[in-house]
C-alpha distance (Angstrom), angle and dihedral (degrees) to the residues before:
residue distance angle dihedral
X1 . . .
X2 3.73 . .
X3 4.12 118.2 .
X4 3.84 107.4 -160.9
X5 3.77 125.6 -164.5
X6 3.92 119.8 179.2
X7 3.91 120.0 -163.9
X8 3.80 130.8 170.7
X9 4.07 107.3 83.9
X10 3.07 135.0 134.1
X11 3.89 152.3 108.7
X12 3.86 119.2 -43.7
X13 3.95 136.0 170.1
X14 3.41 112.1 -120.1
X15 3.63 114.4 -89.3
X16 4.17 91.5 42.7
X17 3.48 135.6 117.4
X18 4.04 128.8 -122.8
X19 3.88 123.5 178.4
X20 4.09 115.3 -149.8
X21 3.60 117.9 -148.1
X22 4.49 125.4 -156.1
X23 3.37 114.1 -171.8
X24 3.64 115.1 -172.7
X25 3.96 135.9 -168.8
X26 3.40 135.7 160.9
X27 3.82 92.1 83.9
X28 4.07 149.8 22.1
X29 3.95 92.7 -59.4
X30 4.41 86.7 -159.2
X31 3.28 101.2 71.7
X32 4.30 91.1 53.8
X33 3.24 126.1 99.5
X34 3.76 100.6 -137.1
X35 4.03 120.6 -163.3
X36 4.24 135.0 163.2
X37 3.44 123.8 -125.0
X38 3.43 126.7 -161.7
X39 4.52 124.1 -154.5
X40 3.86 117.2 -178.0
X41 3.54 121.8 -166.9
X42 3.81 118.6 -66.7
X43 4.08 85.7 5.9
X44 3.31 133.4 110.0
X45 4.09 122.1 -114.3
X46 3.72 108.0 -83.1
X47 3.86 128.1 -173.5
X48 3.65 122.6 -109.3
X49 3.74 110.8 177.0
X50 3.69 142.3 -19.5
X51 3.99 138.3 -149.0
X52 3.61 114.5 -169.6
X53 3.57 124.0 -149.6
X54 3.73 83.9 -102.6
X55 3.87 84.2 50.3
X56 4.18 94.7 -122.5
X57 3.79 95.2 155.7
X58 4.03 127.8 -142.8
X59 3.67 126.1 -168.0
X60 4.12 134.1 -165.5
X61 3.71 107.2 -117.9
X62 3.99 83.6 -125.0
X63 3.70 83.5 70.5
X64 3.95 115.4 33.0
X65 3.71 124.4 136.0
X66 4.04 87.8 -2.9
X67 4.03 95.8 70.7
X68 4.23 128.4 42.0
X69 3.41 123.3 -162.1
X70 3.59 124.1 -152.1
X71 3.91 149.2 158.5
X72 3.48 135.9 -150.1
X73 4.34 110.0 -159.1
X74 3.86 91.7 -168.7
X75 3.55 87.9 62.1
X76 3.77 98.9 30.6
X77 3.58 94.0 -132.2
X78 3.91 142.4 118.1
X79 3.38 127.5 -154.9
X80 3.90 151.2 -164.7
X81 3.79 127.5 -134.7
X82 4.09 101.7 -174.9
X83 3.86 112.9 178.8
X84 3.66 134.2 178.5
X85 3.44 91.6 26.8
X86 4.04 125.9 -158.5
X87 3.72 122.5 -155.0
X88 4.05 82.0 -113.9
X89 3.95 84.9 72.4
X90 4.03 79.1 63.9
X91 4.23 96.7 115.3
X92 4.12 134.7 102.7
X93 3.77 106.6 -84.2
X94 3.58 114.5 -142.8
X95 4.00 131.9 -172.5
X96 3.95 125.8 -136.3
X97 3.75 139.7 -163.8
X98 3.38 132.8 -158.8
X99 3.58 138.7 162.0
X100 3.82 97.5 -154.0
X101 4.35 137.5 -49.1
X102 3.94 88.8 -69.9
X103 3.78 98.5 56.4
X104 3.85 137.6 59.4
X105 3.36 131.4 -70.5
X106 3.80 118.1 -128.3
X107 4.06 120.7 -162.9
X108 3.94 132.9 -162.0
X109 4.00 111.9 -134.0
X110 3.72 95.8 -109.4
X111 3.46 146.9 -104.7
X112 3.82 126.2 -124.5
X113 4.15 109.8 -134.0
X114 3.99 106.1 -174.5
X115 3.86 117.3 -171.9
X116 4.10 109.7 -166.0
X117 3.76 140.6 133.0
Protein backbone atom coordinates (compact mmCIF):
# COMPACT_ATOMS: atom_id res chain seq x y z
CA UNK A 1 0.00 0.00 0.00
CA UNK A 2 0.85 3.45 -1.14
CA UNK A 3 -0.29 6.61 1.24
CA UNK A 4 -0.25 9.76 -0.95
CA UNK A 5 -0.30 13.31 0.31
CA UNK A 6 -0.20 16.29 -2.24
CA UNK A 7 0.69 19.89 -1.01
CA UNK A 8 1.41 23.07 -2.95
CA UNK A 9 -2.16 24.78 -3.86
CA UNK A 10 -3.31 27.62 -3.72
CA UNK A 11 -4.55 30.93 -5.36
CA UNK A 12 -2.51 32.47 -8.26
CA UNK A 13 -3.05 35.38 -10.88
CA UNK A 14 -2.93 34.25 -14.09
CA UNK A 15 0.39 34.25 -15.56
CA UNK A 16 2.07 32.73 -12.06
CA UNK A 17 3.76 29.83 -11.17
CA UNK A 18 2.82 27.12 -8.32
CA UNK A 19 4.89 23.92 -7.65
CA UNK A 20 2.76 20.72 -6.24
CA UNK A 21 4.43 18.45 -3.99
CA UNK A 22 3.29 14.15 -3.33
CA UNK A 23 4.95 12.67 -0.80
CA UNK A 24 4.38 9.09 -0.47
CA UNK A 25 5.19 6.32 2.24
CA UNK A 26 4.03 3.20 2.95
CA UNK A 27 6.34 1.60 0.36
CA UNK A 28 9.70 1.75 -1.93
CA UNK A 29 8.52 5.05 -3.77
CA UNK A 30 11.34 3.98 -6.98
CA UNK A 31 9.81 1.41 -8.34
CA UNK A 32 6.23 3.73 -8.87
CA UNK A 33 5.27 5.17 -11.61
CA UNK A 34 4.11 8.49 -10.28
CA UNK A 35 1.75 10.88 -12.51
CA UNK A 36 -0.74 14.22 -11.71
CA UNK A 37 -4.06 14.37 -12.57
CA UNK A 38 -5.99 17.20 -12.82
CA UNK A 39 -10.48 17.26 -12.33
CA UNK A 40 -12.26 20.64 -12.81
CA UNK A 41 -15.63 21.13 -11.83
CA UNK A 42 -18.36 19.24 -13.69
CA UNK A 43 -15.31 17.34 -15.62
CA UNK A 44 -14.14 14.25 -15.54
CA UNK A 45 -10.40 13.38 -14.12
CA UNK A 46 -7.97 13.96 -16.88
CA UNK A 47 -4.19 13.18 -16.92
CA UNK A 48 -1.65 15.79 -16.84
CA UNK A 49 1.78 14.30 -16.72
CA UNK A 50 3.58 11.18 -15.90
CA UNK A 51 7.15 10.09 -14.47
CA UNK A 52 7.83 6.55 -14.70
CA UNK A 53 9.89 4.76 -12.40
CA UNK A 54 12.43 4.96 -15.12
CA UNK A 55 11.54 8.73 -15.13
CA UNK A 56 10.43 8.80 -19.16
CA UNK A 57 8.16 11.82 -18.84
CA UNK A 58 4.65 12.49 -20.71
CA UNK A 59 2.82 15.68 -20.82
CA UNK A 60 -1.01 16.75 -21.88
CA UNK A 61 -0.74 19.06 -24.77
CA UNK A 62 -2.90 21.49 -22.45
CA UNK A 63 0.23 21.70 -20.49
CA UNK A 64 3.56 21.47 -22.58
CA UNK A 65 6.52 23.66 -22.08
CA UNK A 66 4.39 25.62 -19.27
CA UNK A 67 4.46 22.65 -16.56
CA UNK A 68 7.69 20.13 -15.50
CA UNK A 69 7.30 17.17 -13.85
CA UNK A 70 9.78 15.71 -11.71
CA UNK A 71 10.68 13.26 -8.79
CA UNK A 72 13.11 13.11 -6.30
CA UNK A 73 13.53 9.03 -4.87
CA UNK A 74 15.69 10.18 -1.89
CA UNK A 75 12.90 12.06 -0.76
CA UNK A 76 10.14 9.86 -2.08
CA UNK A 77 8.33 12.59 -3.54
CA UNK A 78 7.04 13.98 -6.96
CA UNK A 79 6.36 17.19 -7.75
CA UNK A 80 4.73 19.87 -10.07
CA UNK A 81 6.29 23.09 -11.33
CA UNK A 82 3.15 24.82 -13.29
CA UNK A 83 4.03 28.26 -14.81
CA UNK A 84 2.19 30.73 -16.80
CA UNK A 85 -0.81 29.68 -15.49
CA UNK A 86 -4.45 30.23 -17.18
CA UNK A 87 -7.59 30.30 -15.18
CA UNK A 88 -8.33 26.91 -17.26
CA UNK A 89 -5.55 25.31 -14.95
CA UNK A 90 -8.37 26.24 -12.23
CA UNK A 91 -9.26 22.27 -11.06
CA UNK A 92 -8.29 19.92 -7.82
CA UNK A 93 -4.91 18.42 -8.54
CA UNK A 94 -4.50 15.05 -7.40
CA UNK A 95 -1.32 12.65 -7.26
CA UNK A 96 -1.25 8.83 -8.29
CA UNK A 97 0.90 5.79 -7.86
CA UNK A 98 1.16 2.91 -9.60
CA UNK A 99 3.47 0.21 -9.98
CA UNK A 100 2.43 -0.84 -13.51
CA UNK A 101 -1.26 -1.72 -15.63
CA UNK A 102 -1.60 -5.01 -13.50
CA UNK A 103 -1.51 -3.45 -10.05
CA UNK A 104 -3.53 -0.88 -8.04
CA UNK A 105 -3.83 2.45 -8.36
CA UNK A 106 -3.25 4.61 -5.28
CA UNK A 107 -4.54 8.45 -5.16
CA UNK A 108 -3.60 11.53 -2.88
CA UNK A 109 -6.85 13.47 -1.58
CA UNK A 110 -6.34 16.50 -3.67
CA UNK A 111 -5.36 19.82 -3.78
CA UNK A 112 -7.44 22.74 -5.10
CA UNK A 113 -5.12 25.12 -7.57
CA UNK A 114 -7.37 28.28 -8.52
CA UNK A 115 -6.00 30.70 -11.21
CA UNK A 116 -8.16 34.19 -11.16
CA UNK A 117 -7.66 37.91 -11.16
Amino acid sequence: QVQLVESGGGLVQPGGSLRLSCVASGSIFSIYNMAWYRQAPGKQRVLVASISSGSSINYADSVKGRFTISRDNAKNTVYLQMNSLKPEDTAVYYCRAQRGLAFPSYWGQGTQVTVSS
